[in-house]
MARKEZA-410408 format. One line per 8 residues: their letters; for each residue x, y, z of N, C-alpha, C. Coordinates in pm, 1 decimal. Layout:
<lolos>
a> X Y Z X Y Z X Y Z; ...;
</lolos>
This chain:
<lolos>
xxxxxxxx> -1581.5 -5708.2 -2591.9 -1560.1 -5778.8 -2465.1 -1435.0 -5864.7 -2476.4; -1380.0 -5833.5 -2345.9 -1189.5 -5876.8 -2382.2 -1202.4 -6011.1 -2279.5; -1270.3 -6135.4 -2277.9 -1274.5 -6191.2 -2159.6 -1235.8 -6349.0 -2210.1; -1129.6 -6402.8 -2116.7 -1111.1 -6551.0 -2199.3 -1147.9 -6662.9 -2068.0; -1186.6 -6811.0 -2111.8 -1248.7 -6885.4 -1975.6 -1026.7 -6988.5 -1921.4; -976.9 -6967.9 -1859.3 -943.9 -7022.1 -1803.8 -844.9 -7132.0 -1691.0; -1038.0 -7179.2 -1670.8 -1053.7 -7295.2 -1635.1 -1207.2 -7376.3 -1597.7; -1169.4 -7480.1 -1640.3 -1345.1 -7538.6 -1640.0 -1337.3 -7631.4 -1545.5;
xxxxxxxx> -1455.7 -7649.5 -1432.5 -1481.0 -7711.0 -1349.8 -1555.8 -7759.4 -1347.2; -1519.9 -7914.4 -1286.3 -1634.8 -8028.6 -1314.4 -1764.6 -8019.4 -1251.5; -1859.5 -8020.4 -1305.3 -1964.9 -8051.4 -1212.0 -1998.3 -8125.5 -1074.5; -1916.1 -8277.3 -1077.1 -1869.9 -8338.0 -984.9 -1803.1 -8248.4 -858.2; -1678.0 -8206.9 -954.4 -1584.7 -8063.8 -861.7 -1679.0 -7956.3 -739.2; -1782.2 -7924.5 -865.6 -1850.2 -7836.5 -783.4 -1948.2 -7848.3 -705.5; -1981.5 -7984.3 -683.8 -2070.4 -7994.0 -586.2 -2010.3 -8027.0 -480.8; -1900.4 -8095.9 -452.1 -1810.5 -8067.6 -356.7 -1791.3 -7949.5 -264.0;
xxxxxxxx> -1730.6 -7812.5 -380.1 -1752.9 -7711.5 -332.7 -1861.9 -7633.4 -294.6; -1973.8 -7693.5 -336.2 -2062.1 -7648.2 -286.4 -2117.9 -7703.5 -152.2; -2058.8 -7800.9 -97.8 -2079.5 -7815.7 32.7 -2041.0 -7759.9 117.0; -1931.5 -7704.8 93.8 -1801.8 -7629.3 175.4 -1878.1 -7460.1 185.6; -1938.9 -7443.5 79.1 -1979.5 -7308.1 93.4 -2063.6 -7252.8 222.8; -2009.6 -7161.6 341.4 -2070.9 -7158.9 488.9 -2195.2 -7000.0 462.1; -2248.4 -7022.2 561.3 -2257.6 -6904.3 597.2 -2218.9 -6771.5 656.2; -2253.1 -6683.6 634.0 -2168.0 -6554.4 701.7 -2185.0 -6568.8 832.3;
xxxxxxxx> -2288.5 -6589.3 899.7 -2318.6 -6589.6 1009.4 -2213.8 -6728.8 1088.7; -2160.9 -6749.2 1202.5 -2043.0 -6893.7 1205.4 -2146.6 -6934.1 1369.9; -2086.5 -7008.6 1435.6 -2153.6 -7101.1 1494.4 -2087.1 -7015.9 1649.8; -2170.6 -7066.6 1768.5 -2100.9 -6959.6 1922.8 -1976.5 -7006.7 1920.8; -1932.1 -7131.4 1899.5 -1787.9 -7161.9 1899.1 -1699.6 -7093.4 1788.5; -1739.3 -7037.6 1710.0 -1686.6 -6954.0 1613.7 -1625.1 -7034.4 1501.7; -1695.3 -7180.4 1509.1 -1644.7 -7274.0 1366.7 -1770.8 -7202.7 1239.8; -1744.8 -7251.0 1114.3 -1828.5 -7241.7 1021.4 -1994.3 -7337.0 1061.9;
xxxxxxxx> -2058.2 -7251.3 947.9 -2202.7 -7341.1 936.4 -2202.6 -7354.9 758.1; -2198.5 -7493.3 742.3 -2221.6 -7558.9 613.6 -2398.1 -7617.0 582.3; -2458.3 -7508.1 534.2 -2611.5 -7553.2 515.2 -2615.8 -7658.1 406.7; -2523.1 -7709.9 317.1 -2556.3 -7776.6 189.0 -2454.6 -7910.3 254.8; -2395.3 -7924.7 376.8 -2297.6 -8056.7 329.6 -2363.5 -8165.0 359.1; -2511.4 -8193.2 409.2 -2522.8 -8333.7 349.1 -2698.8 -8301.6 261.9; -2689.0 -8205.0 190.8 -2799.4 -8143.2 133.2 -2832.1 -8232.1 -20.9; -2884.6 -8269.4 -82.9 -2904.4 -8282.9 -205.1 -2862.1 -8214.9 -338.0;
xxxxxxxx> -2819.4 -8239.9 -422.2 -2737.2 -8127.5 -522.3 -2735.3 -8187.6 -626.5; -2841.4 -8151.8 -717.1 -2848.7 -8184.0 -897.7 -2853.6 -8116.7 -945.4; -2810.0 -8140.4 -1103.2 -2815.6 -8070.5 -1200.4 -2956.8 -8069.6 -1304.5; -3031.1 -7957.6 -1354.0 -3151.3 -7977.1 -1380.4 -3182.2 -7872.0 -1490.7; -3208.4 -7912.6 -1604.3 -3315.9 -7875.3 -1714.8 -3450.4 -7802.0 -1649.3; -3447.4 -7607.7 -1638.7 -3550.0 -7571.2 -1550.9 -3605.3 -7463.7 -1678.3; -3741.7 -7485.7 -1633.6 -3832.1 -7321.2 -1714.3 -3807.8 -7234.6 -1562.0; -3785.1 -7139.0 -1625.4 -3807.2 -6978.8 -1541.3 -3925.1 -6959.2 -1432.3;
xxxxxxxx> -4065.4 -7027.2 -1531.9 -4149.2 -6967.3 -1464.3 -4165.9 -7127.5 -1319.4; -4079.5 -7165.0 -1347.4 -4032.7 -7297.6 -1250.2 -4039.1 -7261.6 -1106.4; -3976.5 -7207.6 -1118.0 -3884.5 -7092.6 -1000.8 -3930.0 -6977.9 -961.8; -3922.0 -6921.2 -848.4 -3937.9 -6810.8 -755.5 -3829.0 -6742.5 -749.5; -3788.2 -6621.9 -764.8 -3741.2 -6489.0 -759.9 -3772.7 -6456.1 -612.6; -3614.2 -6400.5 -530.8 -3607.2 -6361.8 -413.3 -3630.1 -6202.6 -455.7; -3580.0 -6159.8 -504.2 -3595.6 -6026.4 -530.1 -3683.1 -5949.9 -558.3; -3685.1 -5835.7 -565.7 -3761.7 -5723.2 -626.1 -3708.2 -5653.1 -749.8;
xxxxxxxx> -3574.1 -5670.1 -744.3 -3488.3 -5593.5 -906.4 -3393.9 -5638.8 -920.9; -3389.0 -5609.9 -1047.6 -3286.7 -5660.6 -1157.1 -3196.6 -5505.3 -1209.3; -3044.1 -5558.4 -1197.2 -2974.6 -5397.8 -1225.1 -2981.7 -5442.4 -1385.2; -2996.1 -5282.1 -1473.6 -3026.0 -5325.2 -1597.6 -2882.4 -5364.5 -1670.3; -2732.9 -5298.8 -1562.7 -2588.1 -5302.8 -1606.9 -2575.2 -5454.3 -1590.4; -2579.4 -5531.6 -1505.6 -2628.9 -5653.5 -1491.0 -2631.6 -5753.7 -1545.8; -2792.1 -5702.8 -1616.2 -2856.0 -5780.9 -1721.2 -2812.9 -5775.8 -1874.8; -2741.2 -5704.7 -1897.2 -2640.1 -5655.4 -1991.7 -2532.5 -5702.9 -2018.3;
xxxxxxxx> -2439.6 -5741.1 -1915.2 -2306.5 -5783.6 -1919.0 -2328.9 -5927.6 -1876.2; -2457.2 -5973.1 -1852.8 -2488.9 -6141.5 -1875.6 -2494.9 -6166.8 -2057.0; -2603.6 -6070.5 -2069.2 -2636.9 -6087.2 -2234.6 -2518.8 -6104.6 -2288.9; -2440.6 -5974.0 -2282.8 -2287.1 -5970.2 -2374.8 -2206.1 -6075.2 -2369.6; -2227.5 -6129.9 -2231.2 -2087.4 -6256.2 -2173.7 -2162.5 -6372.9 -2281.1; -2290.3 -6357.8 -2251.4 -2327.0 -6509.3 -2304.7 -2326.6 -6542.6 -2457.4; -2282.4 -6426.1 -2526.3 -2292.8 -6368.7 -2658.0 -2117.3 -6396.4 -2706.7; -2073.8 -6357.0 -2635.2 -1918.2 -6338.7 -2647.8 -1926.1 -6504.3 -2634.6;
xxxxxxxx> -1961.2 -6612.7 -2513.0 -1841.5 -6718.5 -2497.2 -1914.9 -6845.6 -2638.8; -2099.7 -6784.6 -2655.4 -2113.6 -6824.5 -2749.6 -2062.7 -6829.9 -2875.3; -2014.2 -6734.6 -2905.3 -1931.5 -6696.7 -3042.1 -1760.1 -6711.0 -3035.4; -1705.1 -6774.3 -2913.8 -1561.1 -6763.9 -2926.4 -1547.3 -6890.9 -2830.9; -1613.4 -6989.6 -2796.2 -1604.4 -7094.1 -2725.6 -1711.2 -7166.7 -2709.0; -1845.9 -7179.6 -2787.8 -1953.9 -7228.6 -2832.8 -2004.4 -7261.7 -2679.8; -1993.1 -7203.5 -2621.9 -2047.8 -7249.2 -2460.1 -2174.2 -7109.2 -2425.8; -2273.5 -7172.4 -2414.2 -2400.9 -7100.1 -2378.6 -2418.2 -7043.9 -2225.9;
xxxxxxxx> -2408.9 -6956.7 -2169.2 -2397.9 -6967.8 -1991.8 -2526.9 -7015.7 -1943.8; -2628.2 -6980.0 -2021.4 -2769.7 -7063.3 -1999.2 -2769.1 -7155.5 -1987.8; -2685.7 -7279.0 -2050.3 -2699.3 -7414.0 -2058.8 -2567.7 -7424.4 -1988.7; -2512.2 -7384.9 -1899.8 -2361.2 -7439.1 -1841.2 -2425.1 -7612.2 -1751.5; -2297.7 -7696.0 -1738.2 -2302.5 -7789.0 -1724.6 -2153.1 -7800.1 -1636.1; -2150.5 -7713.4 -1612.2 -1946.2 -7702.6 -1551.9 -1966.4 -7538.6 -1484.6; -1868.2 -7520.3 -1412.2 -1825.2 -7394.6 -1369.6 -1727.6 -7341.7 -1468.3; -1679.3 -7225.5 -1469.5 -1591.0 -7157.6 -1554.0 -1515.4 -7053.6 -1493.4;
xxxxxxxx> -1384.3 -7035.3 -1483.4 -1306.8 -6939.1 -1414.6 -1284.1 -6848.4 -1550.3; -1321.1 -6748.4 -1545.1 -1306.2 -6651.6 -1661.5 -1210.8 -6528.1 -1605.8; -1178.8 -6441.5 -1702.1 -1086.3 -6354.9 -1659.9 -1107.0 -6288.1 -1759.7; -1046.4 -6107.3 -1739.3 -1102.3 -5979.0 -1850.6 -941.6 -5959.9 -1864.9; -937.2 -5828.2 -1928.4 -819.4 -5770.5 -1979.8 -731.9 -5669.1 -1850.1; -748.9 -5719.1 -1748.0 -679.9 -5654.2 -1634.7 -666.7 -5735.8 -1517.1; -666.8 -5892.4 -1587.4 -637.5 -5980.3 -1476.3 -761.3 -6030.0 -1348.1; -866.9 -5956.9 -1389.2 -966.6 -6001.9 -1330.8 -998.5 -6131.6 -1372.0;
xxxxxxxx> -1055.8 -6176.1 -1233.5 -1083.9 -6321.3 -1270.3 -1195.3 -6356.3 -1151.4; -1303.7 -6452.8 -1237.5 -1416.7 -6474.9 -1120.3 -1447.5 -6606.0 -1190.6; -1548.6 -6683.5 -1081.3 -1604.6 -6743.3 -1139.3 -1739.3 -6775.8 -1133.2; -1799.5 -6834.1 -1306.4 -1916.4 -6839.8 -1337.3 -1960.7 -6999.6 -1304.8; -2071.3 -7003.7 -1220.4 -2113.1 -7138.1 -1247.9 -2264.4 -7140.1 -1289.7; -2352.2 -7243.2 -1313.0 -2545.0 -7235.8 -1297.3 -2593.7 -7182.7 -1207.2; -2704.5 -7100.9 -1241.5 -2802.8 -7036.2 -1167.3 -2832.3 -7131.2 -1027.5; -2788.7 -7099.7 -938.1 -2824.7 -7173.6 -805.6 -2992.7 -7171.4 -786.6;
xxxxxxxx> -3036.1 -7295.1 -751.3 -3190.8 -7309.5 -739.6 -3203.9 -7389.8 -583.2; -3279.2 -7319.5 -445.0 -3256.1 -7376.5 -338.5 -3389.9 -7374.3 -291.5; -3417.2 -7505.3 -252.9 -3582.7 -7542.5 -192.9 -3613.3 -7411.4 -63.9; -3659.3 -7412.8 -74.8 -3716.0 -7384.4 78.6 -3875.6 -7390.8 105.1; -3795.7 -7478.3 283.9 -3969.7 -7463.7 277.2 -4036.7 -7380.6 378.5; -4146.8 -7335.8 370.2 -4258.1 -7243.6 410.9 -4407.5 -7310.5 426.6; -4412.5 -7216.8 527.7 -4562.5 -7235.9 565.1 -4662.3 -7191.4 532.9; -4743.3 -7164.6 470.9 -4854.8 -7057.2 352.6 -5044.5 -7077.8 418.0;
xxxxxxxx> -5064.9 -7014.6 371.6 -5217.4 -7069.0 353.9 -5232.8 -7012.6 184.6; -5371.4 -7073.3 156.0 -5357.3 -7088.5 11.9 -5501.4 -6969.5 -27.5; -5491.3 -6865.8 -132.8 -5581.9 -6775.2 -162.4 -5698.1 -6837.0 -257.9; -5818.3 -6869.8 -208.4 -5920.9 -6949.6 -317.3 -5888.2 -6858.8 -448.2; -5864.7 -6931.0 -537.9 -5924.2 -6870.7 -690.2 -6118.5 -6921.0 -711.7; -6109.5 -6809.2 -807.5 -6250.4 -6798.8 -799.0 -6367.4 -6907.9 -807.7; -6472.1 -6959.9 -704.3 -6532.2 -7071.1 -741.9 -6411.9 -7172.3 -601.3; -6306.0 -7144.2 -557.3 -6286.7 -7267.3 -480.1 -6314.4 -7262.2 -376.9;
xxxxxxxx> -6295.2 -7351.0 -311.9 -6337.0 -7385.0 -139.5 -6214.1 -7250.5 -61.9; -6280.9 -7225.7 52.5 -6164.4 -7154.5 129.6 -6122.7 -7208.0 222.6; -5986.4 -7201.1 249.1 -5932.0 -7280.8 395.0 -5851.8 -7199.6 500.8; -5842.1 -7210.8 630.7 -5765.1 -7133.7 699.8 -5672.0 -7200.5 766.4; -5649.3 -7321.9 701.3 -5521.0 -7428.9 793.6 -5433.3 -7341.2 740.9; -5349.7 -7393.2 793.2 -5140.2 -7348.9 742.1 -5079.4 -7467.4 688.8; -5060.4 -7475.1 558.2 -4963.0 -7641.5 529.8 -4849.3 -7556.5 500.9; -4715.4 -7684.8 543.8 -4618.4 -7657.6 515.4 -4570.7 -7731.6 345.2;
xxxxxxxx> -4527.5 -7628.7 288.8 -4482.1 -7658.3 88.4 -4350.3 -7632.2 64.7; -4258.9 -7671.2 -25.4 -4161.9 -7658.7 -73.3 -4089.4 -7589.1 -168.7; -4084.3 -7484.0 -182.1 -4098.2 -7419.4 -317.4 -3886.9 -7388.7 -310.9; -3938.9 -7417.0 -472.3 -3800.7 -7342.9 -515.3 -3732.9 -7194.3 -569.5; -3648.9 -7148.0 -524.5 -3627.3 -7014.1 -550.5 -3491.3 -7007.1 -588.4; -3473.2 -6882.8 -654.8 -3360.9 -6865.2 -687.7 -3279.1 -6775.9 -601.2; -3160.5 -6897.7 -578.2 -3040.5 -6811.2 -466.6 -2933.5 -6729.0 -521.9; -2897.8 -6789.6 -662.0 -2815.3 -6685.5 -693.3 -2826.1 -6725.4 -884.4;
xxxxxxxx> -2833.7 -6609.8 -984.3 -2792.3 -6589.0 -1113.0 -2942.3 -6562.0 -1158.0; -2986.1 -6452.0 -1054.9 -3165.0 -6394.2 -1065.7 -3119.3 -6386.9 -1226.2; -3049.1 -6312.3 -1298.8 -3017.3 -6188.0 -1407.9 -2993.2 -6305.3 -1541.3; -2931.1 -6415.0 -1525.0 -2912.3 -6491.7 -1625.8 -3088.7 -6601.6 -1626.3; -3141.4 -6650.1 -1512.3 -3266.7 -6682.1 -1528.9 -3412.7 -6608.8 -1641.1; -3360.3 -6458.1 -1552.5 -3442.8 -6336.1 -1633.5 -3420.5 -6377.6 -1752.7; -3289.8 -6364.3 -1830.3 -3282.6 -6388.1 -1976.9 -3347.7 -6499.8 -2017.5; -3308.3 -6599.4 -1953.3 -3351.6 -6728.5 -2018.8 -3522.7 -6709.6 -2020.8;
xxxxxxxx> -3564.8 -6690.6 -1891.9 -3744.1 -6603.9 -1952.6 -3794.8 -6532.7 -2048.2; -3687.4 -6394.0 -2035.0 -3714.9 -6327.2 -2164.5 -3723.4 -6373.5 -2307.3; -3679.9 -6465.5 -2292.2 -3560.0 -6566.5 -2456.9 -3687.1 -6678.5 -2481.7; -3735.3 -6696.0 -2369.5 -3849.6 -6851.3 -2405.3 -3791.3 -6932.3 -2409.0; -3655.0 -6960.1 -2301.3 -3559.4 -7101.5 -2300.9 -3560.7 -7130.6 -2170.2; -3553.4 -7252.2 -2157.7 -3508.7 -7380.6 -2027.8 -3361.9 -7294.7 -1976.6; -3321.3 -7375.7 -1875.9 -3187.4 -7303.3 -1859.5 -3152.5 -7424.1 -1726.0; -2992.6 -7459.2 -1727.9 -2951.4 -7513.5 -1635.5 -2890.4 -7480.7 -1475.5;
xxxxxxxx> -2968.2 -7531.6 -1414.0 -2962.0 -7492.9 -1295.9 -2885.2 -7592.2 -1150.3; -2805.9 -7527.5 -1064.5 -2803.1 -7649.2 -984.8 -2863.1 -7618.0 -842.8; -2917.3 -7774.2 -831.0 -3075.3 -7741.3 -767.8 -3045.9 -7847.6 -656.3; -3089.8 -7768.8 -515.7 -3015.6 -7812.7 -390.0 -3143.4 -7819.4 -318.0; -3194.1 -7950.0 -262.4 -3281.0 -7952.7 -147.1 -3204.7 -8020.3 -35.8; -3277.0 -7990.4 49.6 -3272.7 -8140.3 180.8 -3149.0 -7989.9 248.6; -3098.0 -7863.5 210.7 -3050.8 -7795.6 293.1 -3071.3 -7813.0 453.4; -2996.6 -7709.9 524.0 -3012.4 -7733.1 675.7 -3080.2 -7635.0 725.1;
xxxxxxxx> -3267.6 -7737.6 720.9 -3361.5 -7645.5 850.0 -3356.6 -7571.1 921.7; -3193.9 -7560.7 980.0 -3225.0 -7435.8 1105.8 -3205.8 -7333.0 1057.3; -3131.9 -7308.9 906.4 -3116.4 -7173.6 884.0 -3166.5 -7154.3 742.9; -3250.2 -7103.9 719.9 -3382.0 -7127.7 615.1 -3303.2 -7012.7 542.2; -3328.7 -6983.3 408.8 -3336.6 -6922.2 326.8 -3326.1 -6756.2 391.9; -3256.0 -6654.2 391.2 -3262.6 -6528.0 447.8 -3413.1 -6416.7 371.4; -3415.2 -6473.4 255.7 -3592.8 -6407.4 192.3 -3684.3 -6477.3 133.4; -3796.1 -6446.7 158.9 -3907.8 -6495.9 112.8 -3944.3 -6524.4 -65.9;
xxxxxxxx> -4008.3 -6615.5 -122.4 -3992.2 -6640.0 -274.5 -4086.5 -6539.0 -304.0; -4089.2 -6437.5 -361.2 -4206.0 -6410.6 -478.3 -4228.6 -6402.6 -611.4; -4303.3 -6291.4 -698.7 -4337.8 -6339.9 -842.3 -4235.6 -6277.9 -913.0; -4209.3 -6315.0 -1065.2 -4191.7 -6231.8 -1176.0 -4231.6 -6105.1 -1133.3; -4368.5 -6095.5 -1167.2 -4412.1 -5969.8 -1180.0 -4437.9 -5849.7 -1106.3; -4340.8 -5907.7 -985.3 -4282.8 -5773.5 -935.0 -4197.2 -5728.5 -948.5; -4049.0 -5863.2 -1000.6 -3944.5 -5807.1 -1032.2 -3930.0 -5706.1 -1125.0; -3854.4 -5573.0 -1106.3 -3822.1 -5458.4 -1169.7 -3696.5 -5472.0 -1239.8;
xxxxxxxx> -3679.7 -5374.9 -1320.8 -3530.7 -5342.6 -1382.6 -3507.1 -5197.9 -1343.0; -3383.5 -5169.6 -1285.6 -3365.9 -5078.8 -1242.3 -3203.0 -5013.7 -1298.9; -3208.4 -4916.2 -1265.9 -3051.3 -4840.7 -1281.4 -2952.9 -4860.9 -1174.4; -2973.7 -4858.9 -1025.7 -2881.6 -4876.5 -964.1 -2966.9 -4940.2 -805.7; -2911.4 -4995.0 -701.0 -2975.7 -5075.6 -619.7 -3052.6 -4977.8 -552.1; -3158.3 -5025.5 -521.2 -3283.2 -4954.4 -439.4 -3212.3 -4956.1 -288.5; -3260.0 -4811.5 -212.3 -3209.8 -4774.9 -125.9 -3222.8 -4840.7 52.2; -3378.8 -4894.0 -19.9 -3445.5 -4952.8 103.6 -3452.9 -5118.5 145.1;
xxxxxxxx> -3470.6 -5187.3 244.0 -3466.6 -5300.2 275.8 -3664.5 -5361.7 203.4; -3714.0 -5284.7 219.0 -3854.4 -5274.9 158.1 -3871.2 -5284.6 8.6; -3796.4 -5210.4 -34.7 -3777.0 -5223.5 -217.7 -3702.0 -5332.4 -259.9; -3613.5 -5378.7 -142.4 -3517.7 -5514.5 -235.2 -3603.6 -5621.6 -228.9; -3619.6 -5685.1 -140.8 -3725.0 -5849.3 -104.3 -3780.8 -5806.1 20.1; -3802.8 -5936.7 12.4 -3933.0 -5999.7 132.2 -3822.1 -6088.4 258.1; -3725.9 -5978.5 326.1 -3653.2 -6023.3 420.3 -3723.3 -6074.2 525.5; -3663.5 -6243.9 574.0 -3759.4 -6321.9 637.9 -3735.8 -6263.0 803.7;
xxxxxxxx> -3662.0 -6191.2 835.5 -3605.9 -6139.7 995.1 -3499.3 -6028.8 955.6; -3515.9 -5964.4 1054.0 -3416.0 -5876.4 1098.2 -3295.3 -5869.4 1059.3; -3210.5 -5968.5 1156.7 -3086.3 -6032.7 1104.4 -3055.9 -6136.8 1001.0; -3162.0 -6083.6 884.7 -3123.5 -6154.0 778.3 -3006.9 -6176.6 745.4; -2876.2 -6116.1 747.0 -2754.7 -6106.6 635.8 -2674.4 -6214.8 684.5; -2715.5 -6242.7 815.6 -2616.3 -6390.6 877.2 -2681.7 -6503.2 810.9; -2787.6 -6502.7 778.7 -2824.5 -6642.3 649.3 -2787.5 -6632.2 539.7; -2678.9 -6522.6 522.6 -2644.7 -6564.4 328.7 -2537.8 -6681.0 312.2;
xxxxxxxx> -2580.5 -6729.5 257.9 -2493.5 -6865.8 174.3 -2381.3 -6732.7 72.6; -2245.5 -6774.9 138.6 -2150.8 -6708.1 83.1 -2096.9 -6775.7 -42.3; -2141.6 -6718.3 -116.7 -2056.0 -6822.2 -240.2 -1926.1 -6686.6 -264.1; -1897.1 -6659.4 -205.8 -1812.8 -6542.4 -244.6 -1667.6 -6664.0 -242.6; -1700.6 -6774.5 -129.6 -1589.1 -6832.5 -156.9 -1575.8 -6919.2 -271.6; -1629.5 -6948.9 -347.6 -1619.0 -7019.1 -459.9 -1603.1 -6923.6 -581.8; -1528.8 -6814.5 -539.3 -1508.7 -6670.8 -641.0 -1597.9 -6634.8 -704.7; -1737.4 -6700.5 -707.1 -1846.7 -6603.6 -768.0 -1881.7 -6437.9 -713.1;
xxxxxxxx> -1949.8 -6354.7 -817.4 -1963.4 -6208.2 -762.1 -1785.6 -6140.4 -793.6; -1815.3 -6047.5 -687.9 -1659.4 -5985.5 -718.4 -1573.1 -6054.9 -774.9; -1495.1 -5999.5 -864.5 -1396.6 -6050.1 -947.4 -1293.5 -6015.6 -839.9; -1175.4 -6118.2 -862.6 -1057.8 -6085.8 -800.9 -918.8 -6119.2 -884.3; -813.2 -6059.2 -835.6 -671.4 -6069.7 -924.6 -641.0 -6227.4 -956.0; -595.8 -6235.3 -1078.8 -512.8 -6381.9 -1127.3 -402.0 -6400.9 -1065.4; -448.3 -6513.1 -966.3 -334.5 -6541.9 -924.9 -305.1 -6558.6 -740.9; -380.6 -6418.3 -748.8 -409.0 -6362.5 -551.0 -524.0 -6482.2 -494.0;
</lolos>
């Protein structure tokens, strides 16, 4: 692995930018929608089984080139991506360049009723609960599960109510490992509407996901 970090970004830095980060979906006036700018945003020491998984799968190429990265910056820059505490602009041997920050962890809340376990009372109210899920770095969480380690996360409540989370939280133990993305809207998650894709929190602008040219 041919990959060197940089530039490192402050934590401070990035919660900044993480306010700025909009949704795809923009407003009738055609300005942005900022769900995190007056949202809550810490940094947090999390177990795996902490957290809720939006998904249904994990690509196994993925989960692979997390392992390797985290292997590589361990051994050539003593920096763990499990334990990041900063963002990192990294770059490969063709000028690619993206950047890595903590597993994003985002409240959402929902309305449930609750399934008696065996021996309890049954209820048919609806309370509204808070649960946390993971919005983005499903694949580096996985590891840190697999591994039996904590892992650092940055963990955002108090988001903006009107545009909730685009999927529903569920378990581990449905998440799969797979070879390449499942074909169906049914096999990926638990999409909360229709027009889900206008609720994604774009971090594309904070260069996470696709890598892009040094420099462009």
């Amino acid at each position: 692995m041919n990959i060197k970090i940089v530039k490192k970004i402050s934590f401070v830095d990035l919660v900044e930018m993480i306010r700025k980060v909009p949704l795809v979906k923009k407003s009738e006036d055609g300005s942005e929608i900022f769900v995190y700018e007056k949202a809550r945003i810490s940094l947090r020491d999390l177990d795996p089984d902490e957290v809720n998984p939006t998904t249904f799968y994990l690509l196994k190429e993925n989960l692979k080139f997390q392992e390797d990265l985290r292997k590589h910056l361990q051994k050539t820059e003593g920096i763990d991506t499990l334990l990041l505490d900063m963002g990192l602009e990294i770059v490969n041997e063709v000028e690619e360049v993206w950047t890595l920050i903590p597993p994003i962890i985002e409240v959402t809340p929902r309305s449930v009723r609750y399934q008696p376990l065996e021996g309890e009372l049954s209820y048919e109210e609806t309370v509204k609960v808070q649960i946390p899920i993971i919005n983005d770095g499903a694949h580096r969480v996985a590891t840190a599960r697999t591994l039996g380690m904590t892992f650092k996360g940055i963990f955002i409540s108090g988001a903006d109510k009107r545009y909730p989370f685009y999927a529903h939280p569920n378990e581990w133990e449905r998440v799969k490992l797979v070879d390449s993305v499942p074909k169906t809207k049914d096999e990926k998650k638990f999409y909360s509407r229709e027009d889900c894709y206008g609720l994604y929190r774009n971090f594309g602008v904070l260069g996470c996901g696709k890598p892009r040219m040094l420099g462009k």
